[in-house]
ZADO-1210 file (C-alpha; in nm, 4 decimals, padded with zeros to 6 digits):
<atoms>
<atom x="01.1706" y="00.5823" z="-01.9844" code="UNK" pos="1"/>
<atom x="01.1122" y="00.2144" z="-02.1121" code="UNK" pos="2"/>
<atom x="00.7938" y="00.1227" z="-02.2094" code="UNK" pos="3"/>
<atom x="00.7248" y="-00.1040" z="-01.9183" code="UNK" pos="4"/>
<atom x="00.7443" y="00.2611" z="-01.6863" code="UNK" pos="5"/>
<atom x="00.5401" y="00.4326" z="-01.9913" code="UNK" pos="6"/>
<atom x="00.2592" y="00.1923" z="-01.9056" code="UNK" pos="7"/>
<atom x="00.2484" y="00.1892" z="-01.5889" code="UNK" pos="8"/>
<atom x="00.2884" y="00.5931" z="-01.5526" code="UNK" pos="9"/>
<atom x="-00.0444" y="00.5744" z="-01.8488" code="UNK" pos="10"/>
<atom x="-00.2092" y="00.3238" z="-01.6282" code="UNK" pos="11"/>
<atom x="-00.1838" y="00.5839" z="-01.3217" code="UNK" pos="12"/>
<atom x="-00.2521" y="00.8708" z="-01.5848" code="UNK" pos="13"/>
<atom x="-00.6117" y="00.6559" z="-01.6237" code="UNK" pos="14"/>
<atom x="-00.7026" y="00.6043" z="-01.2669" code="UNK" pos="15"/>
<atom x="-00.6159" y="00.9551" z="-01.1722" code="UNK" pos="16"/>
<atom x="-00.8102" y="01.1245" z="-01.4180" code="UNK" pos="17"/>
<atom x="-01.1015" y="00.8505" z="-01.4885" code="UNK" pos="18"/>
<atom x="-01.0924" y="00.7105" z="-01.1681" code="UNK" pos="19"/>
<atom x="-00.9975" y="00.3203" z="-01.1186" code="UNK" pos="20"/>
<atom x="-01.3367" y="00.1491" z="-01.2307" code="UNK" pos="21"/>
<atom x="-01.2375" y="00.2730" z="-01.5710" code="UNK" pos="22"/>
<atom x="-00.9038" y="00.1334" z="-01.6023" code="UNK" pos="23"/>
<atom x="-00.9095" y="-00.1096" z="-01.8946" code="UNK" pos="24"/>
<atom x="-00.5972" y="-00.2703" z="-02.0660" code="UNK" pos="25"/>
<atom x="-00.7237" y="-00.1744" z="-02.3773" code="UNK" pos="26"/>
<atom x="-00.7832" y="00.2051" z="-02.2109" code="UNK" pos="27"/>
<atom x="-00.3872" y="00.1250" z="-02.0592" code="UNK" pos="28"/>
<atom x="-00.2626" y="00.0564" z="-02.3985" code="UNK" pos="29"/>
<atom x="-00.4336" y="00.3061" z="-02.5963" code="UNK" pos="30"/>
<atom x="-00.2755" y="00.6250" z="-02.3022" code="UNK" pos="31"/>
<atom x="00.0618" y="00.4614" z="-02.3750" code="UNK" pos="32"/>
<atom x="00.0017" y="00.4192" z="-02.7774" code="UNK" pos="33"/>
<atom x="00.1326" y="00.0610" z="-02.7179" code="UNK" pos="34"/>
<atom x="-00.0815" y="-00.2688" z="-02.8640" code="UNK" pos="35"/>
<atom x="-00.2758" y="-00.4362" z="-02.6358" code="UNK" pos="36"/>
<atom x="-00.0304" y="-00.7321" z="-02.7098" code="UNK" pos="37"/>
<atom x="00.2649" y="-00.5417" z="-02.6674" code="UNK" pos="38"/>
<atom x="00.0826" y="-00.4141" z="-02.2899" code="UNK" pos="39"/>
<atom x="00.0451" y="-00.8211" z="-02.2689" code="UNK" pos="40"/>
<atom x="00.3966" y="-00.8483" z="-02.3158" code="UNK" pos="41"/>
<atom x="00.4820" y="-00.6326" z="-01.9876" code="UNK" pos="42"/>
<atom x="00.1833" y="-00.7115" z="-01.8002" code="UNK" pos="43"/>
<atom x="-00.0475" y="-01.0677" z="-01.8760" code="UNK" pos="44"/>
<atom x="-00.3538" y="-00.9089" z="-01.6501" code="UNK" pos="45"/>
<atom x="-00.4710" y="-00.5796" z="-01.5389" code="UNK" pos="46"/>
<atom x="-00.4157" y="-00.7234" z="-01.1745" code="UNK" pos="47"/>
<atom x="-00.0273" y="-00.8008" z="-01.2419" code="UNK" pos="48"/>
<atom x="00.0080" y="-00.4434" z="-01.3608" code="UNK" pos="49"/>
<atom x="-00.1513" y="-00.3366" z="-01.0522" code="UNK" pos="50"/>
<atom x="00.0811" y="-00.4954" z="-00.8280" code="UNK" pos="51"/>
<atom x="00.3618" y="-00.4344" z="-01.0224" code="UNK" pos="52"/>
<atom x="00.2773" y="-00.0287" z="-00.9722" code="UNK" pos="53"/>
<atom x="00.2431" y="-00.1113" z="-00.6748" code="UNK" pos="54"/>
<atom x="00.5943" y="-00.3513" z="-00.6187" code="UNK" pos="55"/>
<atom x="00.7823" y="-00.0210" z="-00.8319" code="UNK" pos="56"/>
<atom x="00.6256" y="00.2977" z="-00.6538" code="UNK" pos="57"/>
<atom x="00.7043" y="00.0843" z="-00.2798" code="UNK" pos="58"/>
<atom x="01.0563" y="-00.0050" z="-00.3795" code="UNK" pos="59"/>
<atom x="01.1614" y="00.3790" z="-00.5405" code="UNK" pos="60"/>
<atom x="01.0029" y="00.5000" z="-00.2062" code="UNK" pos="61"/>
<atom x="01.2173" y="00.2458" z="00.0129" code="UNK" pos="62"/>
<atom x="01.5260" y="00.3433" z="-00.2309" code="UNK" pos="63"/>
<atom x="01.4948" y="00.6977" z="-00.1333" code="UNK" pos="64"/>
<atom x="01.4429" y="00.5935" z="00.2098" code="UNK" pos="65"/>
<atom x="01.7739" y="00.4511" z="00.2077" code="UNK" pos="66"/>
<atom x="01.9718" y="00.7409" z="00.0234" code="UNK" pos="67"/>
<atom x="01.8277" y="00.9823" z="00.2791" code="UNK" pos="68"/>
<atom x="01.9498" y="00.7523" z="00.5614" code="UNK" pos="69"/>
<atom x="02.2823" y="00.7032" z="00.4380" code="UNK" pos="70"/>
<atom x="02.2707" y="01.1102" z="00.5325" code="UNK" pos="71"/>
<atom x="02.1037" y="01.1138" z="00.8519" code="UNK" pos="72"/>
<atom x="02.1806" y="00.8066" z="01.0030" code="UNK" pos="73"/>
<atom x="01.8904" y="00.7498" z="01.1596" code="UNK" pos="74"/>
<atom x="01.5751" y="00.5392" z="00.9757" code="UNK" pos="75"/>
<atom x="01.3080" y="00.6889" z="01.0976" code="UNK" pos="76"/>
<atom x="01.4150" y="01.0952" z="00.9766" code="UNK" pos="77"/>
<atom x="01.5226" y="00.9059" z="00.6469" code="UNK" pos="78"/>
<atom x="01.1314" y="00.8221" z="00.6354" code="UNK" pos="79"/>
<atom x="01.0004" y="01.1696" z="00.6858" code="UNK" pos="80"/>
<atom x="01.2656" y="01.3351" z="00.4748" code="UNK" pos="81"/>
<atom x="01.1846" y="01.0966" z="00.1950" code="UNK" pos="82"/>
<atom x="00.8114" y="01.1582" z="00.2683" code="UNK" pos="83"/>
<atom x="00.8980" y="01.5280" z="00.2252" code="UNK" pos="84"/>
<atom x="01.0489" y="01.4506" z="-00.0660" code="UNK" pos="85"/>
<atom x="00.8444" y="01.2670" z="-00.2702" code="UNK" pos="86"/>
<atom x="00.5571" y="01.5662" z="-00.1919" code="UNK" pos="87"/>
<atom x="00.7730" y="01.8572" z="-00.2785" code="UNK" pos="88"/>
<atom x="00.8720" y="01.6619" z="-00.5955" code="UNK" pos="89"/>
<atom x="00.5356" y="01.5511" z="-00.6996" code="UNK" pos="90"/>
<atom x="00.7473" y="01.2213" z="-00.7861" code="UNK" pos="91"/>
<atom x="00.4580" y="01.0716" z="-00.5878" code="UNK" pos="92"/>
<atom x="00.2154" y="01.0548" z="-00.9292" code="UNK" pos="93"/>
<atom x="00.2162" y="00.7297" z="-00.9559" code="UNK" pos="94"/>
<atom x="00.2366" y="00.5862" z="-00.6044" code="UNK" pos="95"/>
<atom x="-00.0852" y="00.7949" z="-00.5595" code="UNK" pos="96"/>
<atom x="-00.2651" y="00.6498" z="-00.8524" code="UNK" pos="97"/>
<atom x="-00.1150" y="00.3030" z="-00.7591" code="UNK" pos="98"/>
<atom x="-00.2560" y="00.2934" z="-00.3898" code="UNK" pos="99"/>
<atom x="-00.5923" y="00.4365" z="-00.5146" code="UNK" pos="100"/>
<atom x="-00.6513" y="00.1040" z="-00.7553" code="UNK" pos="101"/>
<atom x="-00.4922" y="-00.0637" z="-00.4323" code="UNK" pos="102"/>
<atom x="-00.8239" y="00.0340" z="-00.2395" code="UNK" pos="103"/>
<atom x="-01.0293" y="-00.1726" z="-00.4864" code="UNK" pos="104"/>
<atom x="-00.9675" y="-00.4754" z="-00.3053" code="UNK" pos="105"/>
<atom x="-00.6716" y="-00.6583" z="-00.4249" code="UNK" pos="106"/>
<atom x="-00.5294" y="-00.8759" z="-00.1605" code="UNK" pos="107"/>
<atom x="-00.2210" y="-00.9185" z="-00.2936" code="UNK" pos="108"/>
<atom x="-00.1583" y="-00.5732" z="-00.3527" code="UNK" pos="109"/>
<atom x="-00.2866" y="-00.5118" z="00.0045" code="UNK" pos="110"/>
<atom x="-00.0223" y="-00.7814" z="00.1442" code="UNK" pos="111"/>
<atom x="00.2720" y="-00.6230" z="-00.0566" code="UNK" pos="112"/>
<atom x="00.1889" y="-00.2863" z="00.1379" code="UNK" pos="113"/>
<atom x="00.1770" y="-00.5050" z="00.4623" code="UNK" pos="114"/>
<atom x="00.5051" y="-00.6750" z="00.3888" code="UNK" pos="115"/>
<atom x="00.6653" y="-00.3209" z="00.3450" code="UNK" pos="116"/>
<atom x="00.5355" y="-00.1962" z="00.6394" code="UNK" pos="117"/>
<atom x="00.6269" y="-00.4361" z="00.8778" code="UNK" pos="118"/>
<atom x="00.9618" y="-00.4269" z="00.7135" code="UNK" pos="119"/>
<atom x="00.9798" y="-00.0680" z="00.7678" code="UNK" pos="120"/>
<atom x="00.8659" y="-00.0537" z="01.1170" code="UNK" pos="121"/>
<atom x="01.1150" y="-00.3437" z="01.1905" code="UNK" pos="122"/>
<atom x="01.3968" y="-00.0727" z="01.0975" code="UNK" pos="123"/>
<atom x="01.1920" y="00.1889" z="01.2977" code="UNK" pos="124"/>
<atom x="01.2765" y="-00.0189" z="01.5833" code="UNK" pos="125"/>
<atom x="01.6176" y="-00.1015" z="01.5340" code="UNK" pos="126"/>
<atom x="01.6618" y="00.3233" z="01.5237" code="UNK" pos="127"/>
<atom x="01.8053" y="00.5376" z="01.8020" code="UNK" pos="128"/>
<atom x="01.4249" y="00.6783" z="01.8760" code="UNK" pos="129"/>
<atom x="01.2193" y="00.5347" z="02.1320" code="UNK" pos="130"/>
<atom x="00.9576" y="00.3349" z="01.9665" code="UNK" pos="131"/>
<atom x="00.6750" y="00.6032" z="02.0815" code="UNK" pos="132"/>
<atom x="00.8848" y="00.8689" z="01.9336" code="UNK" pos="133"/>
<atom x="00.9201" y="00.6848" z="01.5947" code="UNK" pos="134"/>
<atom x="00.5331" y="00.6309" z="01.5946" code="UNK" pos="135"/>
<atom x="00.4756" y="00.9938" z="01.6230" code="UNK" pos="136"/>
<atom x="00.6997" y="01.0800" z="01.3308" code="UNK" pos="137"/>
<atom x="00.5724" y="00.8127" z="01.1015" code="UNK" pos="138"/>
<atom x="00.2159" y="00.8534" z="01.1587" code="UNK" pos="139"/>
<atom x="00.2624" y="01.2425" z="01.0550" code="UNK" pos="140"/>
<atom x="00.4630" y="01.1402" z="00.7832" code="UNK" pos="141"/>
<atom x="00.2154" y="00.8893" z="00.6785" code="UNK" pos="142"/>
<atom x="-00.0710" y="01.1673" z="00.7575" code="UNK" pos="143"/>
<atom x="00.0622" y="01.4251" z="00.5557" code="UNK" pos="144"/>
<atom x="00.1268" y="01.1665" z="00.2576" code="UNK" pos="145"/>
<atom x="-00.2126" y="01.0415" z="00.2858" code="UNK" pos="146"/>
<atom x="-00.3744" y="01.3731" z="00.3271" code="UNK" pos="147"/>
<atom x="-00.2505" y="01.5019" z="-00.0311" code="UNK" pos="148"/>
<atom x="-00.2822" y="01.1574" z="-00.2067" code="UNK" pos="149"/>
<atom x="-00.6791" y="01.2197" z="-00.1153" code="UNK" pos="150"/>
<atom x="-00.6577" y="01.5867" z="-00.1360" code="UNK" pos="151"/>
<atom x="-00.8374" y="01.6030" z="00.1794" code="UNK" pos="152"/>
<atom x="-00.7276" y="01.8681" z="00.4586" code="UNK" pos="153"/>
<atom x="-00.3868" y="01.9052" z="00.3080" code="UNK" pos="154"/>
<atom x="-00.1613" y="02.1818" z="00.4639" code="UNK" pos="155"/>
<atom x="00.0954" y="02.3444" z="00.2752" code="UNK" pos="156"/>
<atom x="00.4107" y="02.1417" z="00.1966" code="UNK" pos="157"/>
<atom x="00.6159" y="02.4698" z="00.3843" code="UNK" pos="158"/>
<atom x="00.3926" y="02.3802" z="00.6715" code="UNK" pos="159"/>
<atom x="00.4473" y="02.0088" z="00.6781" code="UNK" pos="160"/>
<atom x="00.7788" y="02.0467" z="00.6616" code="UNK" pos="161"/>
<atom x="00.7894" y="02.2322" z="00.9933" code="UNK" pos="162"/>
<atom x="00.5779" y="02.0036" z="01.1815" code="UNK" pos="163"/>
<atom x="00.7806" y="01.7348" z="01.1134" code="UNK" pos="164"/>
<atom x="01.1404" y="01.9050" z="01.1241" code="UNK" pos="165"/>
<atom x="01.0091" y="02.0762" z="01.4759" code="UNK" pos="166"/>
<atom x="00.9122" y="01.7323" z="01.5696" code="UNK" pos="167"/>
<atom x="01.2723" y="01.5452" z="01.5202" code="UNK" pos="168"/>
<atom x="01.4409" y="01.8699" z="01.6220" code="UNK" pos="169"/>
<atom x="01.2581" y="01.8121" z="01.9661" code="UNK" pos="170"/>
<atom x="01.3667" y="01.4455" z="01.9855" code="UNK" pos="171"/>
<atom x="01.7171" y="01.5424" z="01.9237" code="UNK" pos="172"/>
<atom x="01.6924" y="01.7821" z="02.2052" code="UNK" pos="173"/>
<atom x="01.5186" y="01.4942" z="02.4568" code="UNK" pos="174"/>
<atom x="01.1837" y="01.7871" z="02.4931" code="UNK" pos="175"/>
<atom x="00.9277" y="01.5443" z="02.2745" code="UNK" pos="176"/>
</atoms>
């Protein structure tokens, strides 16, 4: 892993277990047993590290995204397989930790999530599924994401993956 990963993944480490008021460079540098110059090196400002969690954990989601459609053909069961992915992988460690400092009010963090999202539900459109069809599926993949991120209401990952494998097998079949 290089070190620029190593602090981010420490940074995340931080706001996880100490919660994001807490997150200090010095804190950031001391998790990854890195100077605070060498952490100035990678990162000039706690809110450039933040984005650039951000910026990494939106792109590896969008990249896996992609490798799943390259399989299914279709964008918007790409998106819930990757979903499904990233939860039964627990890959999802540090976009977790990098939306929860996103919530502390960083607008440019905020308009990097925005950006994706509108590019993502451009290619939700340009999909097979009728655009109602694509909203269901995305807002239970997004649902189910969210729901473990916060560890609030979370159903098992078996059951999440049947909701949302019932749910495309009934588009497929023109019953949704």
């Amino acid at each position: 892993m290089s070190k620029r990963l190593e602090i981010m993944h420490s940074a995340a480490r931080i706001i996880r277990r100490d919660g994001f008021n807490r997150l200090t460079l010095q804190a950031v540098a001391d998790e990854a047993k890195v100077s605070k110059g060498g952490l100035l090196y990678h990162f000039p400002n706690k809110e450039r590290l933040i984005y650039e969690m951000n910026a990494y954990a939106l792109a590896r989601f969008h990249e896996l995204i992609e490798e799943k459609r390259s399989d299914s053909g279709s964008y918007i069961k790409a998106y819930a397989e990757a979903t499904l992915e990233e939860l039964r992988s627990g890959s999802n460690f540090l976009i977790n930790a990098s939306l929860l400092a996103t919530l502390a009010d960083h607008k440019e963090v905020l308009d990097l999530w925005k950006e994706y999202n509108e590019r993502w539900q451009m290619l939700f459109a340009s999909d097979a599924f009728h655009t109602d069809d694509a909203s269901m599926v995305r807002l239970l993949s997004d649902g189910i994401w969210f729901s473990h991120i916060f560890e609030i209401n979370t159903i098992p990952l078996s059951q999440a993956e049947r909701l949302l494998q019932n749910l495309l097998r009934r588009f497929d079949e023109g019953k949704a």
